[in-house]
C-alpha positions in Angstrom: 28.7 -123.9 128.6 30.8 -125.5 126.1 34.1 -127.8 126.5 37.3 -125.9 126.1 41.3 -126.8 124.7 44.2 -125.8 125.6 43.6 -122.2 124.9 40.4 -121.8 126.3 38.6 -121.8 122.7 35.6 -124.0 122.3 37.1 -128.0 121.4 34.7 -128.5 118.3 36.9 -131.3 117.7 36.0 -132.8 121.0 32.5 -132.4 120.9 32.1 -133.5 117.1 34.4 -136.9 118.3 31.8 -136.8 121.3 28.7 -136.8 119.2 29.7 -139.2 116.6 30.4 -141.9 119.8 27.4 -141.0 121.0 25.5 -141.8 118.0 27.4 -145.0 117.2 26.3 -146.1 120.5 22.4 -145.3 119.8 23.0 -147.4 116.2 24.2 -150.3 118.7 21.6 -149.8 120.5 19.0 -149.6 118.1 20.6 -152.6 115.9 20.6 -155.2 119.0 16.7 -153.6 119.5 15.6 -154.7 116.0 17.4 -158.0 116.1 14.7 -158.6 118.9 11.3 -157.9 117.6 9.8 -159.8 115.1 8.6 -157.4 113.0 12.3 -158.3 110.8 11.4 -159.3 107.2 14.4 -159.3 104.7 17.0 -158.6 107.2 14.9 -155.3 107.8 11.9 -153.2 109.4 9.3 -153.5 106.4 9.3 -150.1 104.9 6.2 -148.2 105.8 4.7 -148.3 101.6 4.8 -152.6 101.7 2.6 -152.3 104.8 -0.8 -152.9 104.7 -2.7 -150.2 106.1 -6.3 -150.2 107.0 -9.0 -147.1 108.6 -10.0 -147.3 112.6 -12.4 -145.5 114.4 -10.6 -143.2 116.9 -12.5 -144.7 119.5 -11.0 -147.7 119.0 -7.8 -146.6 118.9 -8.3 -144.5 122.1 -10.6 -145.4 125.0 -9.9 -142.6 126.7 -10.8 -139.3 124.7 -11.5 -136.0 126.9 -11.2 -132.5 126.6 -8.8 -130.4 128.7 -10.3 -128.0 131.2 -10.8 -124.0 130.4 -8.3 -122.4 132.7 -8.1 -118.0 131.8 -4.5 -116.8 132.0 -5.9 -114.3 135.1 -6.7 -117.8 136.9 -2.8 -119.4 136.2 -1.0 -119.6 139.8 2.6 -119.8 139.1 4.5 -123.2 139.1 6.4 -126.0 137.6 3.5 -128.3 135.7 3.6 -128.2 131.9 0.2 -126.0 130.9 -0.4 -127.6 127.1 -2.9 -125.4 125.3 -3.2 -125.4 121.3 0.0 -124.2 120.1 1.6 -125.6 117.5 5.3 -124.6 119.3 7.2 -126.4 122.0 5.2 -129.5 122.1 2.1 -127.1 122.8 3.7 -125.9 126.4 2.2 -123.0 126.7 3.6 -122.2 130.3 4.1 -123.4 133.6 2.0 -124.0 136.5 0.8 -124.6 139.8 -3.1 -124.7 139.8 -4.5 -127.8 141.8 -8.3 -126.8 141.4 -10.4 -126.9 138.7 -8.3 -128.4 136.0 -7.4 -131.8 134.2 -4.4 -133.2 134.8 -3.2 -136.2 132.3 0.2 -138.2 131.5 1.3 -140.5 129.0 -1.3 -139.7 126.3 -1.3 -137.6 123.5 -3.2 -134.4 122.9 -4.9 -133.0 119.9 -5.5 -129.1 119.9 -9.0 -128.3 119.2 -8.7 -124.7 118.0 -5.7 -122.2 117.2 -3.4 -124.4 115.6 -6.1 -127.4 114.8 -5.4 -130.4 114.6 -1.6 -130.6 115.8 -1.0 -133.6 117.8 2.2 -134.4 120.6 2.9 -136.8 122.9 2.7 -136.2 126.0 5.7 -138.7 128.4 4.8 -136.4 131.4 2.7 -134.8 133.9 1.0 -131.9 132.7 -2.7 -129.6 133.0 -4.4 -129.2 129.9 -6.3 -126.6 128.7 -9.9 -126.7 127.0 -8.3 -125.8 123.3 -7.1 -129.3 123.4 -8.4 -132.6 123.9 -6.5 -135.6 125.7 -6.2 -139.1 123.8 -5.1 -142.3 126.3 -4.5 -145.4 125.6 -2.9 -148.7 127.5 -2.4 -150.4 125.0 0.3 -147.4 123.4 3.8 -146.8 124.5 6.2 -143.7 124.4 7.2 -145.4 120.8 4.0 -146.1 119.5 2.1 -142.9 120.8 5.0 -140.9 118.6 3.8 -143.0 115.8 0.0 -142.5 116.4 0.3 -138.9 117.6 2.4 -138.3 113.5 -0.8 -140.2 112.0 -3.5 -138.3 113.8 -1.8 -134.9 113.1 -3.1 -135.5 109.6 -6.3 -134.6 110.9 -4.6 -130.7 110.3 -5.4 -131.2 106.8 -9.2 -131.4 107.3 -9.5 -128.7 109.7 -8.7 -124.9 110.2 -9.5 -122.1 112.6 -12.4 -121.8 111.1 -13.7 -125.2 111.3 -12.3 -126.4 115.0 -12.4 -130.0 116.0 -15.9 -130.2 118.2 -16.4 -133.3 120.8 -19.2 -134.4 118.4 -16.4 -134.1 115.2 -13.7 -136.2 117.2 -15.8 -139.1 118.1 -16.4 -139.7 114.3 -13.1 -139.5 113.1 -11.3 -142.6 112.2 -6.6 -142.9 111.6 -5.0 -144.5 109.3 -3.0 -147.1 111.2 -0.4 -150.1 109.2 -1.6 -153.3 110.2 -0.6 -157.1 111.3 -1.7 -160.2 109.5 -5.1 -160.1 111.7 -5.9 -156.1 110.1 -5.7 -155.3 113.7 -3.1 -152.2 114.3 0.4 -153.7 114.6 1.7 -151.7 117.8 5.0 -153.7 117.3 6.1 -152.3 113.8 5.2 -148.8 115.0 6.9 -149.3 118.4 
């Protein structure tokens, strides 16, 4: 479906005049958003190579670290839940689903696949089953913005593992992210918000 002129023909000029509002808009928004925090130094957000940056414990980072449930394509009952397995496509949807037994359901959190395409980390906004390929990373202390900054950071961990080496429950709970950090050297959740 696409807008139309006069004579019926797709209006590109419309919807390039469209998007261009649009995206002024977001700018707007985003300028008035920035005015706000206090994370402005020299009438800007500090670029991310003047940061300091420090190592922390992923445990620290995330208090909440468990594994999705195993879940055989036989056993999948037809439905609208997002099944997120350990692809590295479509923000690792794998399909859709209606299983209420036997399976892990999580929200807000991001999830870091185990095996097939290891170490691949999204964020997860809504409701959806995991699978046992991947393993579920919560925190409250994270927001939508903040998680998409984390779940970049922690998808580094791709560089250290492969099929052939998968990311174990025991390898997990030893790994550590490299996080920028406020004047404490605690993780500044502001400037990655």
């Amino acid at each position: 479906m696409l807008p139309v002129d006069n004579a019926d023909k797709p209006d590109y000029a419309f919807m390039e005049e469209y998007i261009k509002e649009r995206e002024q808009q977001l700018i707007q928004k985003y300028i008035a958003h920035v005015r706000n925090t206090s994370v402005i130094i020299r009438g800007g957000i500090t670029p991310l190579h003047e940061k300091d940056w420090a190592e922390f414990d992923i445990r620290t980072v995330f208090p909440a670290i468990r594994r999705g449930k195993r879940l055989k394509t036989a056993d999948h009952i037809e439905g609208n839940i997002p099944y997120v397995s350990s692809s590295a496509a479509n923000n690792a949807v794998d399909a859709f689903i209606g299983n209420e037994g036997h399976i892990r359901k999580y929200k807000n959190c991001i999830t870091l696949a185990n095996s097939g395409s290891v170490g691949t980390a999204f964020y997860h906004c809504y409701e959806f089953i995991a699978s046992d390929h991947v393993t579920a990373l919560q925190s409250n202390r994270l927001n939508k913005y903040s998680y998409l900054f984390v779940a970049t950071m922690v998808s580094r961990l791709q560089e250290k593992y492969s099929f052939n080496r998968e990311i174990n429950d025991l390898r997990i709970n030893k790994e550590k992210v490299l996080l920028p950090v406020d004047s404490d050297s605690q993780p500044d959740w502001q400037y990655m918000e």
